[in-house]
N, C-alpha and C positions, 0 to 999 in steps of 0.2 A: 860109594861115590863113583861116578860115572868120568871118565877123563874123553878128550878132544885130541886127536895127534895127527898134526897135519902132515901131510905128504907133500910134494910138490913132483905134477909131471912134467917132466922136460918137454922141450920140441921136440927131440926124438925120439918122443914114448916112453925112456925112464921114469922112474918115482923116485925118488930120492925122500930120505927122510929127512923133512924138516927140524926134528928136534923139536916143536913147538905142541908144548902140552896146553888142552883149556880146560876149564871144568864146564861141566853141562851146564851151572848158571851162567857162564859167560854168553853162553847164547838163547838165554831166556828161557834154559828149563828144555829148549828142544834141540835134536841133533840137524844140525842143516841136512838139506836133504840136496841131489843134484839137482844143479841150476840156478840156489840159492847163492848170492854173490858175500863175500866177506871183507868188510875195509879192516887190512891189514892194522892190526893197533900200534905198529914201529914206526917209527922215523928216524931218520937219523939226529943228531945231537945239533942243535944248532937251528934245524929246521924247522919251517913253520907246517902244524899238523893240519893246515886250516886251510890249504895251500893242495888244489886234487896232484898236481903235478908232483909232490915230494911222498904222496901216499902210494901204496900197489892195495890192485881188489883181488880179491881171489876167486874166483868163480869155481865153486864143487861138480868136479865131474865124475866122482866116483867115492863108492862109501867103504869101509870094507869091517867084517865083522869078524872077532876071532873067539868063538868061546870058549872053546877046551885051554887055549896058550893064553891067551889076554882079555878075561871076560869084563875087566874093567873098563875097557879101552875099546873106543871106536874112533879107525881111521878114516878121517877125508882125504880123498885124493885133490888138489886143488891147481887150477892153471893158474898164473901171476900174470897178472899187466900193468901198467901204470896209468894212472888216475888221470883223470881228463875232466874240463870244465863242463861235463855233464856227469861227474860222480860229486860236484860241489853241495848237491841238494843230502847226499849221505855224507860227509865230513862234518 
């Protein structure tokens, strides 16, 4: 089994690890590649998912592969922004 582990880079070039594992069918069998955008699956509680302003996209700007430590596991690096009435067509 193949897992997904998102990263998140900072505005000041850090990566931080997100903590957010996915399985390769979450993303239909394939690993995003850079440039691929990703709508966040979170919202917060309360909130409407339907709604681009209460979602964040992720846009992939970096893959990273480790096979000798983590050969399960491929990290996206990902930037965050928040959803705008022109991400309403992917919600």
């Amino acid at each position: 089994m193949t897992y997904i582990r998102i990263l998140y880079r900072e505005p000041d070039g850090t990566v931080a690890d997100g903590q957010l594992d996915f399985d390769l069918e979450d993303f239909a069998g394939q690993v995003p590649m850079i440039g691929d955008m990703i709508v966040d699956p979170g919202v917060l509680k309360g909130q409407d998912r339907h709604l681009p302003q209460n979602r964040q996209i992720w846009t992939v700007v970096g893959r990273v592969f480790n096979a000798r430590d983590n050969s399960d596991y491929v990290s996206l690096i990902v930037e965050s922004r928040d959803g705008t009435i022109v991400d309403q067509a992917y919600l």
